[in-house]
N, C-alpha and C positions, 0 to 999 in steps of 0.2 A: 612449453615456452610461450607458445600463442597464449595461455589463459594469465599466464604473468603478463603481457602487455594490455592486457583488456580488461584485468581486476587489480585492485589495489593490492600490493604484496601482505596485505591484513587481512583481509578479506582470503586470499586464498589457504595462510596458513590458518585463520580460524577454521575453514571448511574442514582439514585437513585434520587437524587436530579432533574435530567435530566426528568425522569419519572415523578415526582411529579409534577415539575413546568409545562407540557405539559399537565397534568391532571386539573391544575389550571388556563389553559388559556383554554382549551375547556370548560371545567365549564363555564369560564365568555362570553365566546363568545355562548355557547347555550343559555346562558341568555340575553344575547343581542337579538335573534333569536326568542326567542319563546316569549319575550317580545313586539317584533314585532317593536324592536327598527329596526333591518335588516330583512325588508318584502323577503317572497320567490320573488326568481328572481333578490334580488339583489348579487350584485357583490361583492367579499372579499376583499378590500384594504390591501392587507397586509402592505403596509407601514403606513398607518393610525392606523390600530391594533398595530403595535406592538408597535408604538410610543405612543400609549392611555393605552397598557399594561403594557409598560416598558419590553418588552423582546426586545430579539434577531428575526432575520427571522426560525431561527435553528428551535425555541419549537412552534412556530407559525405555521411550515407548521407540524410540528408534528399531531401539534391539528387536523388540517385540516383533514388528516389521517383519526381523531378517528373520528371526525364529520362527516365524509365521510360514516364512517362503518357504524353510529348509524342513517343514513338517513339523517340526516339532513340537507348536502349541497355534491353538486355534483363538480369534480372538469372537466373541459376541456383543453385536450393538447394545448396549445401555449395563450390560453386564461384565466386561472387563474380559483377561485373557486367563486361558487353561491350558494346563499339557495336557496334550491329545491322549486318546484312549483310542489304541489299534484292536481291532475287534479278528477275531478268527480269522474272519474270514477274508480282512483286508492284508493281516500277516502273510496269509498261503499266495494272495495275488503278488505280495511283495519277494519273497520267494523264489516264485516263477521268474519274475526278472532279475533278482540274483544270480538263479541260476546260469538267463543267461547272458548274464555279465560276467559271469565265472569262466565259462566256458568261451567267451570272446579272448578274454584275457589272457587265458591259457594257449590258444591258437597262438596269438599273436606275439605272444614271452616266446614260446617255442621257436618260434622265428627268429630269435634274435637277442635269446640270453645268454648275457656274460658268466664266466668263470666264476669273476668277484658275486655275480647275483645267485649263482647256485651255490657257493658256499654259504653266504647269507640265508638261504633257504632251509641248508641242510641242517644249519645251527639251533635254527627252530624246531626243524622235526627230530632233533637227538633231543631236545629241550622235552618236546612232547612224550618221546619212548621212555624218559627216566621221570616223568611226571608220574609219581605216586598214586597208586587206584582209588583211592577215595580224595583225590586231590581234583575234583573236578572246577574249581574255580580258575586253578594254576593253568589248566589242561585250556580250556572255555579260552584265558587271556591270549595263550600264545596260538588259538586257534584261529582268533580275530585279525593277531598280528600276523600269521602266513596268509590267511586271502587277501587280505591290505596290503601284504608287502607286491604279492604276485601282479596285482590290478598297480601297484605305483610301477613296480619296473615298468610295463610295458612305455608308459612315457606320456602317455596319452588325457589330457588334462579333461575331456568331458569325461570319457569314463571313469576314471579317479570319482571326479565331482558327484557325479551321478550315485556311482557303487556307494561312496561313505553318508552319503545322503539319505540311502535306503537301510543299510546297517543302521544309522542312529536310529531311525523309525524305529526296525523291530526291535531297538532294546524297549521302545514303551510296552512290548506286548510281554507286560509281566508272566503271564499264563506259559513262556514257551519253554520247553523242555529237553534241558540242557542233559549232556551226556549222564547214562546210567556210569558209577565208578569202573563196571565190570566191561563195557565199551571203550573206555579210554585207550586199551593195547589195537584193538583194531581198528580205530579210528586215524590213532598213532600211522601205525601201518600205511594206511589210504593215504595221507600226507605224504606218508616218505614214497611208495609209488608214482606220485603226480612227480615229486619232484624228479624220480629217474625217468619219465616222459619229458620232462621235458629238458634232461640234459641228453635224450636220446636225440633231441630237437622232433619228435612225434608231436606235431602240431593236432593231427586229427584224435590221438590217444588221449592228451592232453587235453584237452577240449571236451571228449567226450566223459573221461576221469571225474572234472572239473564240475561238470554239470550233473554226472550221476551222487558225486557227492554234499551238492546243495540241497539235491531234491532229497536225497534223504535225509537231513534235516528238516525238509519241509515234513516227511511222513514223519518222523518222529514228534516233532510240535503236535499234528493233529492229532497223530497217537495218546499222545500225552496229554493233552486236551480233551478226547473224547472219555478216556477212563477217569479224570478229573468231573467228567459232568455223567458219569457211573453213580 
């Protein structure tokens, strides 16, 4: 209310509009990114974007900005912007704080999960146990969406922000390696256990589930990695 008595009512919906459309061209263009339409390491055309956006260069470098804060692409003086390239060894650091962000989230759901959240839960991991063994892309999707849903229940707006901030990262780390087909029944599995910890309300089970199952991901990446550079 205050900035309506101090700015002209043009001024403040230009800002606003201003604001929104730069929010609606990072959107599209992290979508382009994590969709692997634009691989890490490649280079930002801006004139190509904004001509496929229909903006200006104005909200485009805006974006750039925000994409910048949120990891996703790096910009260089006199050389324009790139999507980042996550290297081994920054993935496994990224990782480790997944883990434990996993494991916070898990204590903390435990504490104070709803009936309606554990049905939500469980819809995934029946989703996961009828997911077809060489259906690893199916398996990967709804594996993304149960740690996202666990980290949103809890309610908690920095760790929300923080965790899907670090997920988008390691999707640039093209190299990681995603479930063998013949893993999917026992990964399955470890989901559906986390979930009866924590309608057991085992805070400390829960938590500790949570983190044993990031890190093994993380060993499987460097696994996966290390026989790749065999």
């Amino acid at each position: 209310m205050s900035e309506l008595l101090t700015h002209p009512i043009d001024d403040v919906l230009s800002r606003f509009q201003s604001t929104s459309l730069t929010r609606l061209v990072a959107a599209s263009i992290e979508t382009f990114i994590l969709s692997g339409e634009l691989a890490p390491g490649t280079k930002l055309n801006e004139v190509a974007l904004a001509e496929r956006l229909r903006v200006s260069r104005g909200p485009l470098r805006e974006a750039f900005r925000r994409l910048e804060e949120s990891g996703l692409i790096h910009q260089e003086k006199n050389r324009g912007a790139f999507v980042r390239v996550i290297e081994l060894a920054e993935a496994a650091d990224i990782y480790d704080v997944r883990a434990g962000l996993d494991a916070t989230a898990g204590r903390l759901l435990a504490e104070r999960v709803t009936t309606e959240q554990l049905v939500n839960l469980r819809a995934l991991t029946d989703g996961m146990l009828s997911v077809a063994a060489n259906d690893v892309d199916r398996f990967h999707t709804l594996n993304l969406a149960f740690h996202d849903q666990i980290v949103a229940m809890v309610g908690n707006r920095s760790l929300t922000e923080t965790y899907r901030k670090l997920v988008k990262q390691l999707t640039l780390f093209r190299k990681r390696n995603l479930l063998a087909p013949k893993a999917i029944p026992h990964f399955a599995d470890e989901h559906s256990a986390i979930v009866d910890r924590l309608a057991a309300g085992d805070a400390t089970g829960c938590a500790e589930a949570l983190f044993a199952h990031a890190q093994g991901g993380r060993h499987r990446m460097l696994q996966g990695s290390n026989q790749e550079g065999m």
